[in-house]
Backbone as a ProteinNet text record, in pm:
[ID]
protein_1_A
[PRIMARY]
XXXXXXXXXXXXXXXXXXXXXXXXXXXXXXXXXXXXXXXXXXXXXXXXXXXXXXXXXXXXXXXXXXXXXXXXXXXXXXXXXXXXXXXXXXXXXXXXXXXXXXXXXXXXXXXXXXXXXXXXXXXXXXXXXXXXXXXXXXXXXXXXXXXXXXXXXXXXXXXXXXXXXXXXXXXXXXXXXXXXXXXXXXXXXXXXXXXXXXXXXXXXXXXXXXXXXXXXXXXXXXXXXXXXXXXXXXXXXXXXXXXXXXXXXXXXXXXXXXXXXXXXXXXXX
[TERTIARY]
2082.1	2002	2045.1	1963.8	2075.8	1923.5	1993.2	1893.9	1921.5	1823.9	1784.2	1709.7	1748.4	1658.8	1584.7	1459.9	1344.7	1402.4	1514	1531.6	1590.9	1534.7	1629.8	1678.7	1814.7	1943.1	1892.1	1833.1	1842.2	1707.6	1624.6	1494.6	1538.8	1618.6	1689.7	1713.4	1786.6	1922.3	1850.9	1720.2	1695.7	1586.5	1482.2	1430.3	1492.9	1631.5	1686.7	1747	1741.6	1838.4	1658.2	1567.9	1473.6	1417.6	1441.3	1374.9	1505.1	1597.7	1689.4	1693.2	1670.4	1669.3	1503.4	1420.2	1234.5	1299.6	1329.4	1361.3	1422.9	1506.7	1608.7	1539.7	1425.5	1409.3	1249.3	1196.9	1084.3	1117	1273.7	1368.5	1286	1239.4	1192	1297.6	1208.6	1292.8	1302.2	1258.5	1248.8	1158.7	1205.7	1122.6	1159.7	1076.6	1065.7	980.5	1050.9	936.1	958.1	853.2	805.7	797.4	878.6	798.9	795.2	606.6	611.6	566.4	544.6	557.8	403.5	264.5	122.2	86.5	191.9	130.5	236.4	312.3	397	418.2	370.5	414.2	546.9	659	825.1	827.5	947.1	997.8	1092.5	1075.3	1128.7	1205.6	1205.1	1279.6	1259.9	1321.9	1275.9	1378.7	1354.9	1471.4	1386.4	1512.9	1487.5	1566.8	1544.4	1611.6	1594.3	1651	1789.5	1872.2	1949.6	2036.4	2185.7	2228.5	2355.5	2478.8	2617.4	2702	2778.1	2694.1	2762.9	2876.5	2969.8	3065.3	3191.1	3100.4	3171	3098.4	3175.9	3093.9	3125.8	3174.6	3150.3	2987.4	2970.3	2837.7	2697	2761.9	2638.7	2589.8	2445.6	2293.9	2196.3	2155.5	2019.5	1934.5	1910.8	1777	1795.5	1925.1	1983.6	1959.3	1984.4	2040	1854.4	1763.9	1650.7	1557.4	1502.5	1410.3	1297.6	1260.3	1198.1	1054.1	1061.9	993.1	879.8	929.4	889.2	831	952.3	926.8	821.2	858.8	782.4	675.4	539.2	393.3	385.5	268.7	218	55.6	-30.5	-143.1	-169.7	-225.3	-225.9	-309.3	-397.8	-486.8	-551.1	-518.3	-618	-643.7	-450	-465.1	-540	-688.8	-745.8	-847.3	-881.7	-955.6	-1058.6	-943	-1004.7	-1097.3	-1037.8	-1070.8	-1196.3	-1265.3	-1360	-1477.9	-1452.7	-1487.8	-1529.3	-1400.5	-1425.8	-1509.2	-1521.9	-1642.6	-1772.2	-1797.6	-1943.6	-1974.5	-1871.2	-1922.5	-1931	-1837.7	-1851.3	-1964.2	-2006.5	-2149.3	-2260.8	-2214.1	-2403.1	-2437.1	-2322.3	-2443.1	-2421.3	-2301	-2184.6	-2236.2	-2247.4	-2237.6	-2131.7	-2060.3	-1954.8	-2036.9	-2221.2	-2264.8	-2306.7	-2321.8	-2336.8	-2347.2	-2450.5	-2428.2	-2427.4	-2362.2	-2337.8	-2293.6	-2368.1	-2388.9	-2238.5	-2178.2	-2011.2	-2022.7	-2160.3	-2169.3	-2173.1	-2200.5	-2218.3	-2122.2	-2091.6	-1947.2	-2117.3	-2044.6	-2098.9	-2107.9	-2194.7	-2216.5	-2193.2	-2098.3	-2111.3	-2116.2	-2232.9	-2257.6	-2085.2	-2074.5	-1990.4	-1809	-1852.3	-1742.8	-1740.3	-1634.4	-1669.2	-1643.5	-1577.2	-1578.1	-1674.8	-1727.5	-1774.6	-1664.3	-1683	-1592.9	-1587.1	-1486	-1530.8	-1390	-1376.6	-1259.6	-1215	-1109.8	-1043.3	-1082.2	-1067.8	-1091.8	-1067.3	-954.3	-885.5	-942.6	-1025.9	-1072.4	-1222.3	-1272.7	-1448.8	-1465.3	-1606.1	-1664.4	-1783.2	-1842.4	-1962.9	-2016.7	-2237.1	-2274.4	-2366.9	-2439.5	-2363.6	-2215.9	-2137.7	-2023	-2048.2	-2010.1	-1956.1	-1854.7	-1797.6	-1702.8	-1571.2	-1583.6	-1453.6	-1413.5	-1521	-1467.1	-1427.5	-1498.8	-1448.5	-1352.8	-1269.3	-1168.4	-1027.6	-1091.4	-1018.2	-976.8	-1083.2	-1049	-1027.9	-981.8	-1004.5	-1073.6	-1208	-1374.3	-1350	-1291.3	-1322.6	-1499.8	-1588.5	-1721.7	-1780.5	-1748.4	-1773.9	-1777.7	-1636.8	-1558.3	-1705	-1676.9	-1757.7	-1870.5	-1966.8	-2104.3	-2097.8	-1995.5	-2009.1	-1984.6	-1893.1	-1858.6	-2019.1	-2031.4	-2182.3	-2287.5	-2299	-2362.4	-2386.2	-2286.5	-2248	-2246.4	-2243.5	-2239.4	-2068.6	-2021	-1839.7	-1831.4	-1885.7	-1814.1	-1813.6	-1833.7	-1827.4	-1652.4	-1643.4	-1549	-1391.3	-1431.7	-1342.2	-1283.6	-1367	-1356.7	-1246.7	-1298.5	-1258.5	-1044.4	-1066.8	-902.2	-869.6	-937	-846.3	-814.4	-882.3	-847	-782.9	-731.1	-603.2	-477.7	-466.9	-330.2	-331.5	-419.5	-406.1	-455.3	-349.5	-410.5	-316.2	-248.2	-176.4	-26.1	85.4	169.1	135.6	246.3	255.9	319.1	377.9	452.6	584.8	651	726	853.7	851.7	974.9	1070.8	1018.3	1158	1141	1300.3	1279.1	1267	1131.4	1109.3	1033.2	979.1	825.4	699.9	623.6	531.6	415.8	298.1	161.2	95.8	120.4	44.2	-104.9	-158.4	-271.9	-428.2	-538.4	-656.1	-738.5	-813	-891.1	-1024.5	-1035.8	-1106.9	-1239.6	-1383.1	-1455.2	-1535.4	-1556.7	-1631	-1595.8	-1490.8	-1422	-1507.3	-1566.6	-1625.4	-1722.1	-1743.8	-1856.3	-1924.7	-1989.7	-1988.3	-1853.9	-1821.3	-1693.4	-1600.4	-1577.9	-1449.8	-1474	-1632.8	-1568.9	-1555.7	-1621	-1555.2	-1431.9	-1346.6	-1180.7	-1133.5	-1152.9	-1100.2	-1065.2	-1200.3	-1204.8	-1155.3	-1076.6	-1004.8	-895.7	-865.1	-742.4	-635.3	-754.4	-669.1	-747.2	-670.2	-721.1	-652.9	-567	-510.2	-338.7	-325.5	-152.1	-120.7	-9.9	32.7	185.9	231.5	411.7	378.1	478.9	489	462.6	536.6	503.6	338.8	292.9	121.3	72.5	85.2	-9.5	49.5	182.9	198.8	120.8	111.1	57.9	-103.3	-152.5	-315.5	-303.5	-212.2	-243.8	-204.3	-89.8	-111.3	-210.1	-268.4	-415.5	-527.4	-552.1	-676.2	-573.7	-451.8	-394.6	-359.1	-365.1	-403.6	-515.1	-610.9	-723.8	-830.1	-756.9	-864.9	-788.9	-675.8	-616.6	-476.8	-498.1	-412.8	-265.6	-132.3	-19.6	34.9	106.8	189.4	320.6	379.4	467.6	614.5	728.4	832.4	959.6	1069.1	1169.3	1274.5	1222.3	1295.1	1230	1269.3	1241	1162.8	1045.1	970.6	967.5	961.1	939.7	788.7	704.7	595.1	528.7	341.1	264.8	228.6	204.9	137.9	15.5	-95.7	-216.9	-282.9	-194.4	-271.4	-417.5	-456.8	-620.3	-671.1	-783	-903.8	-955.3	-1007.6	-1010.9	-1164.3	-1141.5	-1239.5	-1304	-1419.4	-1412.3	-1320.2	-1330	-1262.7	-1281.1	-1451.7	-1482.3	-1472.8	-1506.7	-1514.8	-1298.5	-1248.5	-1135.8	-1055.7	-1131	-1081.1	-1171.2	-1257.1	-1377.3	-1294.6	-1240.6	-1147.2	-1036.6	-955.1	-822	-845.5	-979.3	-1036.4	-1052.2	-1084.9	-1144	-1004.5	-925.6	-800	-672.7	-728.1	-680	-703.1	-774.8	-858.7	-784.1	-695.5	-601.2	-572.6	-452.5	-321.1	-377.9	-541.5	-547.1	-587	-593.3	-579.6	-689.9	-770.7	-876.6	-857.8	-746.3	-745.8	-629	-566.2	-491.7	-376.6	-349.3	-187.7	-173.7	-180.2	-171.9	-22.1	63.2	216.1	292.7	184.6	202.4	214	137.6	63.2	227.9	208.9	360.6	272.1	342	316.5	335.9	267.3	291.6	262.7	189.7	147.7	38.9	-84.2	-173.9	-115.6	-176.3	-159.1	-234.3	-226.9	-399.7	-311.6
-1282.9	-1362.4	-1333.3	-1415	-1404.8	-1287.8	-1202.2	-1124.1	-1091.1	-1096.3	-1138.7	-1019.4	-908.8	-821.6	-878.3	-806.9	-873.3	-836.8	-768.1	-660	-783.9	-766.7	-867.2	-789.2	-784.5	-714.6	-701.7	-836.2	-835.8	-695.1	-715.4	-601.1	-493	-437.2	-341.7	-260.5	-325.7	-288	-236.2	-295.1	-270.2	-139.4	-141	-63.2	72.6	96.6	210.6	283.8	159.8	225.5	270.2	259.7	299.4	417.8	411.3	503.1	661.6	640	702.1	755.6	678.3	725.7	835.7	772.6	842.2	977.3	961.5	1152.8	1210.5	1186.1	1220.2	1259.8	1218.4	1204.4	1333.8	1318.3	1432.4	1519.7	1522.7	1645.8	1690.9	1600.6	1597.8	1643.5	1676.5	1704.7	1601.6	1509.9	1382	1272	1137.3	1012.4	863.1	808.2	710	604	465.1	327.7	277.5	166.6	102	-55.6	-207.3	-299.4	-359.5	-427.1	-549.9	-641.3	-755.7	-915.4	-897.3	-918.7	-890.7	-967.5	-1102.7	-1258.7	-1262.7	-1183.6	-1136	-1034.3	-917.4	-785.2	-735.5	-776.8	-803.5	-673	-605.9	-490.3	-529.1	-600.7	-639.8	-525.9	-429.3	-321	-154.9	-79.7	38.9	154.9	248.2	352	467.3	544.3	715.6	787	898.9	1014.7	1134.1	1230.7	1181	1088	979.2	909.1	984.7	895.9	918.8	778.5	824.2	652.2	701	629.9	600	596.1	573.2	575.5	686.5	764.3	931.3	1021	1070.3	1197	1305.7	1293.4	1416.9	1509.4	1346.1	1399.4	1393.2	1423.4	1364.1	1517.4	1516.6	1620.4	1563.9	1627.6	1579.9	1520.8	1650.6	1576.3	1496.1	1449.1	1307.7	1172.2	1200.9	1085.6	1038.7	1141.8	1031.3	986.9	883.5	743.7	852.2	870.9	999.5	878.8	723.8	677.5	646.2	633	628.5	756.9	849	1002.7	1126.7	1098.7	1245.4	1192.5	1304.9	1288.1	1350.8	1291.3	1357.8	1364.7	1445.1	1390.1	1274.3	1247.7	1077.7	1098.8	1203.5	1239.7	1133.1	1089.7	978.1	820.4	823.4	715.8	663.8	743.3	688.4	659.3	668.6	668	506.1	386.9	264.7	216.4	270.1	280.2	358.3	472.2	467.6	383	366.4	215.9	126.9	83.5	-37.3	-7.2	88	120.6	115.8	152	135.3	11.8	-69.3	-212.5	-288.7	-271	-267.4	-260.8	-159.8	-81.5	-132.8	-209.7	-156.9	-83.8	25	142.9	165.5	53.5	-13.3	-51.4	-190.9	-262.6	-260.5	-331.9	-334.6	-242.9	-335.7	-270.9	-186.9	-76.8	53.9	165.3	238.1	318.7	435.4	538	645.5	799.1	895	990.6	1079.7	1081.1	1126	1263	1295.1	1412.2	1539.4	1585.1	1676.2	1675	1802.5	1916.9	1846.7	1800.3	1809.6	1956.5	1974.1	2076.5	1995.2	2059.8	2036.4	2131.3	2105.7	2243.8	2262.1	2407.4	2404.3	2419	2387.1	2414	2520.1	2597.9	2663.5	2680.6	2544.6	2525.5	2380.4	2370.3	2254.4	2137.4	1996	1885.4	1862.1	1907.9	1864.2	1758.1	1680.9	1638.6	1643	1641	1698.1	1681	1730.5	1707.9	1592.5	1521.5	1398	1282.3	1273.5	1229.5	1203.5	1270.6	1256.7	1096.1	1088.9	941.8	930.5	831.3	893.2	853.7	856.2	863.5	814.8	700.8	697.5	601.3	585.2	495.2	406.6	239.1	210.2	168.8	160.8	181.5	161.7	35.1	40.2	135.1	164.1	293.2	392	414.6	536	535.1	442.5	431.6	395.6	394.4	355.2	494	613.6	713.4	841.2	750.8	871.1	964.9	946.5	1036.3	1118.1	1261.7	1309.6	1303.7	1300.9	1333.6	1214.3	1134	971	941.5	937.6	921.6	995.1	1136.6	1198	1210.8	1159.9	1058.3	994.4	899.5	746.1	792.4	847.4	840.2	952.4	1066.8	1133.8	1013.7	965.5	836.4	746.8	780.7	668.2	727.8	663.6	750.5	754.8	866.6	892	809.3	748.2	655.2	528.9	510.4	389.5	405.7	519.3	536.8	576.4	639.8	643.6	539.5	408.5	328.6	215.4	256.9	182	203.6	360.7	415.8	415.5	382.7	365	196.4	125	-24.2	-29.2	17.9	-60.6	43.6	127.3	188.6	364.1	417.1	566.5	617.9	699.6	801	727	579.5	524.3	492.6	463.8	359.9	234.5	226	27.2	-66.6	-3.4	-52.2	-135.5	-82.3	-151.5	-150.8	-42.2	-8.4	72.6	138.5	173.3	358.5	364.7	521.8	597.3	706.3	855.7	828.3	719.8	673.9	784.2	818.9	918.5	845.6	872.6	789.4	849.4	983.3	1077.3	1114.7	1150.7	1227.2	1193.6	1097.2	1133	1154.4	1286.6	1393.5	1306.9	1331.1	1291.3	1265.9	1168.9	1174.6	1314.9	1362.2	1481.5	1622.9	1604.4	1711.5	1689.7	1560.6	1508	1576.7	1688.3	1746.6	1718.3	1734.8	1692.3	1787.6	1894.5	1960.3	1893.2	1842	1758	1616	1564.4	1395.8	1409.2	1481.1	1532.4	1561.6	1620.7	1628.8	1513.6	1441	1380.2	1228.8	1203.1	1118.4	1121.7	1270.6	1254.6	1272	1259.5	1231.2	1352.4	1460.4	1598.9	1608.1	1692.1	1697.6	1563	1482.8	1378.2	1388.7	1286	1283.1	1094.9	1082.7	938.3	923.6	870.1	808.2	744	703.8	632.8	511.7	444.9	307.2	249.2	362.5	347	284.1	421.8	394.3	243.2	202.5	81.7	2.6	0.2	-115.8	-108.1	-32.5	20.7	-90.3	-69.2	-112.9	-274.1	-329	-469.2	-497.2	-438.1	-514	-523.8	-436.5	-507.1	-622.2	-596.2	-715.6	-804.6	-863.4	-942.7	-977	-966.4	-1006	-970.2	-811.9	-743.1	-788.6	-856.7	-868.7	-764.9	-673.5	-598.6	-701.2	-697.3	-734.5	-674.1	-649.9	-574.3	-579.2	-484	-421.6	-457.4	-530.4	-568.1	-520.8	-525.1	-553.7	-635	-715.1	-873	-964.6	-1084.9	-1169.9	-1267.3	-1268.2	-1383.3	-1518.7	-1626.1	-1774.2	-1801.3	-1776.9	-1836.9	-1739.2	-1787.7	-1629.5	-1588.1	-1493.8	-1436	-1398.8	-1443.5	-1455.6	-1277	-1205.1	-1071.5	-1040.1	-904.4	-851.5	-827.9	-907	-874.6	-751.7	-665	-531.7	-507.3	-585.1	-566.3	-722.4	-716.6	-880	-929.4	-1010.2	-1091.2	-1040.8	-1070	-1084.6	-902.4	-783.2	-658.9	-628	-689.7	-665.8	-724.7	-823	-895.7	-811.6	-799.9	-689.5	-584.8	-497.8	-357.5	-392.4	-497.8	-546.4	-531.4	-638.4	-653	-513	-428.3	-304.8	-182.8	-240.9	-133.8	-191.4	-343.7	-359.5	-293.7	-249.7	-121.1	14.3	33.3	144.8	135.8	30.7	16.7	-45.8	11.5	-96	72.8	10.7	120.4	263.2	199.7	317	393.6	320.4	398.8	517.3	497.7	676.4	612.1	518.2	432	307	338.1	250.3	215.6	288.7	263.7	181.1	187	74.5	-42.9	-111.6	-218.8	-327.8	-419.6	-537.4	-690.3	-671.2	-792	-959.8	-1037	-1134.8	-1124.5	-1024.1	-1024.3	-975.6	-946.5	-891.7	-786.3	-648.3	-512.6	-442.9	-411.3	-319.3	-206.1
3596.2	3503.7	3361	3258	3119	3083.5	3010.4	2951.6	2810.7	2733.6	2571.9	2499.6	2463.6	2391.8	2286.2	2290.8	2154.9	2025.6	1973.8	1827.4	1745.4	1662.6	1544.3	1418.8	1467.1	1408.6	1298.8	1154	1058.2	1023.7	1101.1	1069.8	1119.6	1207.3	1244.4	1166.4	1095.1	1034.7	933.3	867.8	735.8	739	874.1	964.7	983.8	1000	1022.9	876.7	798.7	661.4	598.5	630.4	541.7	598.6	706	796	733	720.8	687.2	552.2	453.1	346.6	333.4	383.7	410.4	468.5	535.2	654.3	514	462.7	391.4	248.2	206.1	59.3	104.9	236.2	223.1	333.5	361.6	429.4	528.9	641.2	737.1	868.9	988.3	1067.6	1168.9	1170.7	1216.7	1235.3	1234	1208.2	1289.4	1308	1380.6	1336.2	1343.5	1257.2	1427.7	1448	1533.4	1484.8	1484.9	1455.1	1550	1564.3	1659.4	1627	1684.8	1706.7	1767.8	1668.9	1686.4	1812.7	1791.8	1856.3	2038.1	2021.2	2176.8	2228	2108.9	2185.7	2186.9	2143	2108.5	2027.4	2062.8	1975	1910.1	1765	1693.4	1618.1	1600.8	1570.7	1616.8	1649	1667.3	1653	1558.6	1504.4	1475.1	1544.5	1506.5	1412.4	1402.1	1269	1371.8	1343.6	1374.8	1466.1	1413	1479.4	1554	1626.3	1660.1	1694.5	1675.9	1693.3	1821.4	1919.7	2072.3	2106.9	2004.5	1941.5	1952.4	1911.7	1815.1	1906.2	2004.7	2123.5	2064.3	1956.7	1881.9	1821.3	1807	1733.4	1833.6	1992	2077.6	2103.9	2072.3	2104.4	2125.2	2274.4	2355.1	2246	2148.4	2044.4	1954.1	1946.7	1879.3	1987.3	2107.6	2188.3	2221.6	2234.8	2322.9	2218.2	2242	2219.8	2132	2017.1	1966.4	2006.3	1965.9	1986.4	2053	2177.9	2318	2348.7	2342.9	2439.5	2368.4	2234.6	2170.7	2150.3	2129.6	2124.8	2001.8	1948.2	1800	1791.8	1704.8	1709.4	1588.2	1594.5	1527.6	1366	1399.7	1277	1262.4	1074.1	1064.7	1089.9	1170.5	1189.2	1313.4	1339.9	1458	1401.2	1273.5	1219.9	1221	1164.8	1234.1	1355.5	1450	1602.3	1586	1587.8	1558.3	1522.1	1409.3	1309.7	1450.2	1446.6	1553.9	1685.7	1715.9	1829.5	1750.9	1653.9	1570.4	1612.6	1557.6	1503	1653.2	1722.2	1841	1924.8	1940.1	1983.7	1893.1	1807.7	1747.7	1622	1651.3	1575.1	1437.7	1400.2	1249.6	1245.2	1066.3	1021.9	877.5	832.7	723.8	595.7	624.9	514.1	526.1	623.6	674.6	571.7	520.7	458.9	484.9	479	546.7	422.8	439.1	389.9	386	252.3	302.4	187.4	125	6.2	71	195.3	202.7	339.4	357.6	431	610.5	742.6	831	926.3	962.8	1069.4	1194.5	1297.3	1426.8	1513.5	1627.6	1736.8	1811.3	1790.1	1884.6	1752.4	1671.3	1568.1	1485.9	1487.6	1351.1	1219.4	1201	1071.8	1016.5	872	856.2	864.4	888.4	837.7	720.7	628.1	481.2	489.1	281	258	161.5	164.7	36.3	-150.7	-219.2	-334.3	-398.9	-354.2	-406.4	-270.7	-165.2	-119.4	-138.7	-240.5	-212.2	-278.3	-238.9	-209.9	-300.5	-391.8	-421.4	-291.2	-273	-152.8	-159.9	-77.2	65.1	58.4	149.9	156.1	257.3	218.5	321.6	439.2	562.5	607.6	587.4	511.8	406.9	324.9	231.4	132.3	223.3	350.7	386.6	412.1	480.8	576.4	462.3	318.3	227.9	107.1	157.2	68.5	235.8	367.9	480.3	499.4	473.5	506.2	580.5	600.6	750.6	779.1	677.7	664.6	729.4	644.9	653.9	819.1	872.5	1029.4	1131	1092.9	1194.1	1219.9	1039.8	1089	1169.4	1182.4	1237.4	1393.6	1444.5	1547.8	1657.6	1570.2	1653.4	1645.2	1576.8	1602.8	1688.4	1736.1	1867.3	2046.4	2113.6	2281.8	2257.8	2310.4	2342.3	2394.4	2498.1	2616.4	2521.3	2415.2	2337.5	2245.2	2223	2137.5	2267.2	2369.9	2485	2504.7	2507.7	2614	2474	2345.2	2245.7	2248.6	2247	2268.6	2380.2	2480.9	2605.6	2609	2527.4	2573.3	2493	2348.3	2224.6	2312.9	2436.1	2470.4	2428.4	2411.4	2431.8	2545.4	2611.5	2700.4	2806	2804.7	2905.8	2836.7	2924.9	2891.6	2890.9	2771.3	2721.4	2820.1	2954.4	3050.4	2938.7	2882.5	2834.7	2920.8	2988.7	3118.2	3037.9	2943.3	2844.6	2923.6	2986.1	3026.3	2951.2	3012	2992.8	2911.5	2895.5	2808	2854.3	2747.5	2754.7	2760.8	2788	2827	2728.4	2669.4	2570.2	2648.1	2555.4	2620.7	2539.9	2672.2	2580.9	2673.2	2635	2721.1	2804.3	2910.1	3011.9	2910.3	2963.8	2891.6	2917.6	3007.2	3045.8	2940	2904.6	2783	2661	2619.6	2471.8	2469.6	2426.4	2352.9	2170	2180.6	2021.7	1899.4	1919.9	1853.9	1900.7	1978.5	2066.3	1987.7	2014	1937.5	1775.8	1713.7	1561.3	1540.3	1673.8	1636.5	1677	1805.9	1807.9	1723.3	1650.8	1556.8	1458.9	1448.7	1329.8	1344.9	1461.3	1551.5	1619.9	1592.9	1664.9	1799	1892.6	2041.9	2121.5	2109.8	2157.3	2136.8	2167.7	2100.7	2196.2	2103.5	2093.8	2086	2107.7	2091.2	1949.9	1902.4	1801	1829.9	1967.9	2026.4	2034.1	2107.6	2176.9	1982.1	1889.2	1771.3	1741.2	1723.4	1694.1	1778	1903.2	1953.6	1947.3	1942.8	1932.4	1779.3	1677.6	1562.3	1562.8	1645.1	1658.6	1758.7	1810.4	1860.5	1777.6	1668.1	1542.1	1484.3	1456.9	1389	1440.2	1605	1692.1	1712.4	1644	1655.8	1777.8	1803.7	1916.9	2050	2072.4	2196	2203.7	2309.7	2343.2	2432.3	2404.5	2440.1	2459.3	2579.1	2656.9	2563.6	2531.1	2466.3	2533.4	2491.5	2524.2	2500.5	2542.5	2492.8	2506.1	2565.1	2640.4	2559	2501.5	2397	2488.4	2426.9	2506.7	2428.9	2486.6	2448.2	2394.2	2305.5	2320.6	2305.7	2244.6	2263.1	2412.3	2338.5	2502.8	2491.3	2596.6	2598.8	2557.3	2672.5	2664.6	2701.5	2737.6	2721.3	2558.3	2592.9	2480.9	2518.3	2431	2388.1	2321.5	2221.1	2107.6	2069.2	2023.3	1963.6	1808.1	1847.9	1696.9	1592.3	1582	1452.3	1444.2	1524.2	1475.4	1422.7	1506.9	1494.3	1305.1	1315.5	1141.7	1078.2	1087.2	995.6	981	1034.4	1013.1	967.7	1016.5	926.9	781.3	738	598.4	575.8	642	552.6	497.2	594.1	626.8	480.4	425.8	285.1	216.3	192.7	59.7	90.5	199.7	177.2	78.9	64.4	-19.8	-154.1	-222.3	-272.2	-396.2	-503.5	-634.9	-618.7	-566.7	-486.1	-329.3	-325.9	-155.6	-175.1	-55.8	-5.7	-31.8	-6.1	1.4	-115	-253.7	-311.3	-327.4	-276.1	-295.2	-200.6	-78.8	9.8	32.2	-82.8	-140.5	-151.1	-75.7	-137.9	-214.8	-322.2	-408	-334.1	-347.7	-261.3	-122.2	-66.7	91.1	83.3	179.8	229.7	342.2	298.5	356.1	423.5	514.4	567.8	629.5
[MASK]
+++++++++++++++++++++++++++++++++++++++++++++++++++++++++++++++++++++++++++++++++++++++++++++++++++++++++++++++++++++++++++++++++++++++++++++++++++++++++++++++++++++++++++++++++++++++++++++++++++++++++++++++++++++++++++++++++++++++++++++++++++++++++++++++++++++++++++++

């Protein structure tokens, strides 16, 4: 049969030279970008650091040659932070205009340290879920999420792709790891909401993140070029899913964590 990879050379190309110069400029020991196609699921680009040229067996080492993408696990920190969110609003126990107490350091049974946040993170108080998610609350987050039943916030990261593979078929793909619900104690959903106690591929967080930017429909992850959208599983609803997109603008925006992120002429979240 004729077979068609999803990568488009031109994002590739530009994908790997940035990814290259980034490792290089905060002398990292390695890095990996992920892009996909929100509306098919298509791996429109995907590059690691260290690279190697298939080429030159001179320069071939195991920890050059595999998929850092796919295979290595990380914990995700704050980028689970949304997801959360989206189980509030989800559940109930959100609203956008939600106000939530982010002044004072949280106590959790079972921890022994308070949740505080950083100096260059505080909020005045109360916040709502935007600001938080726009100055990264650990305080803010771990209101919201004790707030809620675990099995609301479980069920939220097991349906955008953590804890499973993307079935993309790509070998030696990792499923990563998210802890049984019976593990969620209240010290457990305070870490995990802030995204320690888990771990993720680089792939999974990408696709967890084109499903709010799919509009709450999870798409099976490709690398064969598909014709057309693809329907995919719904996950989340719509409207909670555009509600967090909207809120996840106020990153990149002069008050958030990522104002350098920000591209002129586009909308950013």
């Amino acid at each position: 049969e004729s077979l068609e990879t999803s990568i488009d050379l031109r994002i590739q190309y530009l994908a790997y030279r940035a990814l290259k110069s980034a490792v290089q400029e905060a002398n990292a020991d390695s890095g990996s970008v992920v892009v996909l196609d929100v509306n098919t699921g298509e791996v429109l680009a995907m590059a690691n650091q260290p690279a190697f040229n298939p080429n030159d067996r001179s320069q071939f080492h195991p920890n050059f040659y595999r998929n850092r993408a796919v295979m290595d696990v990380m914990e995700p920190g704050s980028t689970m932070k949304p997801f959360v969110v989206a189980a509030g609003l989800q559940g109930g126990t959100l609203t956008p205009a939600s106000l939530i107490d982010v002044a004072t350091n949280v106590k959790v049974p079972g921890r022994p340290n308070d949740v505080a946040d950083p100096a260059d993170h505080q909020l005045d108080s109360p916040a709502q879920p935007g600001a938080i998610l726009a100055k990264s609350s650990n305080r803010g987050i771990v209101r919201i999420a004790l707030a809620q039943r675990p099995e609301a916030i479980w069920d939220m990261l097991r349906g955008v792709g953590f804890g499973i593979g993307s079935a993309s078929g790509f070998p030696g793909e990792s499923a990563g790891l998210l802890p049984p619900l019976s593990y969620w104690r209240p010290a457990a959903v305070a870490s995990l909401s802030i995204g320690y106690g888990l771990n993720a591929t680089p792939l999974q967080l990408a696709s967890a993140y084109a499903t709010l930017a799919g509009g709450g429909v999870r798409r099976p992850v490709t690398f064969r070029r598909v014709d057309g959208p693809v329907r995919g599983e719904r996950v989340m609803d719509e409207t909670v899913a555009r509600e967090v997109v909207g809120m996840l603008e106020h990153v990149v925006s002069n008050d958030g964590t990522a104002a350098r992120a920000a591209i002129e002429g586009y909308r950013v979240s």
